[in-house]
Every structure is written in C-alpha cells, then in structure tokens.
C-alpha positions as CSV (number, residue, x, y, z in Angstrom):
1,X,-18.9,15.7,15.7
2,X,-21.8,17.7,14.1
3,X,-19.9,19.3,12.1
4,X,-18.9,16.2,10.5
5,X,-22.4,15.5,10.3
6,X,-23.6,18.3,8.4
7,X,-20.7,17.9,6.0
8,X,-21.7,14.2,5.0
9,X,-25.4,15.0,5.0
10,X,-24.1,17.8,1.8
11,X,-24.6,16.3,-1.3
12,X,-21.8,15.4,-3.4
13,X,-21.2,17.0,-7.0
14,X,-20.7,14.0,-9.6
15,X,-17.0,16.1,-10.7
16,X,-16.1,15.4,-6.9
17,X,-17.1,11.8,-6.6
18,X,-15.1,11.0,-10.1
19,X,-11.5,13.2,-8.3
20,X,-11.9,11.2,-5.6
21,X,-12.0,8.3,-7.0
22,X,-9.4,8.8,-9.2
23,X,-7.5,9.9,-6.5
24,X,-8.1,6.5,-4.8
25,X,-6.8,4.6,-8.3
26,X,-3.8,6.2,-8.6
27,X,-3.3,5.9,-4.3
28,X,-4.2,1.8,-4.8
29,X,-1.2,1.3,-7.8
30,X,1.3,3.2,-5.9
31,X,0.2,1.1,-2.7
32,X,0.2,-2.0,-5.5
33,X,4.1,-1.4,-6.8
34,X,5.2,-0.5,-3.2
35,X,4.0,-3.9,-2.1
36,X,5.8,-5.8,-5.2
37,X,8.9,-3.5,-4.6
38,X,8.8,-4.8,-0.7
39,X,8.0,-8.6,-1.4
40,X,11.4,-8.6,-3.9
41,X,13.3,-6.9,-0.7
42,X,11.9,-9.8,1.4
43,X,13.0,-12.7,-1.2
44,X,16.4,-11.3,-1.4
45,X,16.7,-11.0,2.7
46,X,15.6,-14.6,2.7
47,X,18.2,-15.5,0.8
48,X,20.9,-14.1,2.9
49,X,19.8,-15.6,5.8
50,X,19.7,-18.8,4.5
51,X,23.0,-18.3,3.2
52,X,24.1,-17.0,6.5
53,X,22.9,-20.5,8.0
54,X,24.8,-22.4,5.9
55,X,27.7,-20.8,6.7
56,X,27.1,-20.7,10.3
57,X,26.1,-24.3,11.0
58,X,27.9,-25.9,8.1
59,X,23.8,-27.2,6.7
C-alpha cells in the first residue's frame, strides 16, 4: 500500500494525462457500440419469446 502511495503522490506529465484520457475515449465508444450491439440482441430475443408464447398458449 505505500507503494501505491508514493506512485500517486508523483506528479503527472501533461503527455500522460492527455494518453490516458484518450485511452479512456476510445474504451467509453467501444463500451458505447457494445451496449447498442447488446440492446438489438435483447429486442430480437424478445421477440422470440413472445412468439414462442403465442405458439404455446394459443394468445
């Protein structure tokens, strides 16, 4: 633990800060299209199910 402290007390080169948070915008839109990607796979599940319903108690 005080290792981590001396590395956080370091200060941090601007060139750093701006990699990192680059690092973090490109991170967030892959998170961002992942989560699109998934709510699409969870409409077209819905679907089936309800389809599956249907079929299965004539509604």
């Amino acid at each position: 633990m005080a290792w981590l402290r001396r590395a956080l007390r370091v200060p941090a080169h601007e060139s750093s800060v701006g990699l990192v948070l680059v690092c973090c915008v490109v991170t967030m839109c892959f998170m961002s299209v992942a989560l699109i990607w998934q709510a699409q796979i969870i409409a077209n599940q819905r679907e089936a199910i309800q389809w599956l319903e249907q079929l299965k108690f004539g509604g």
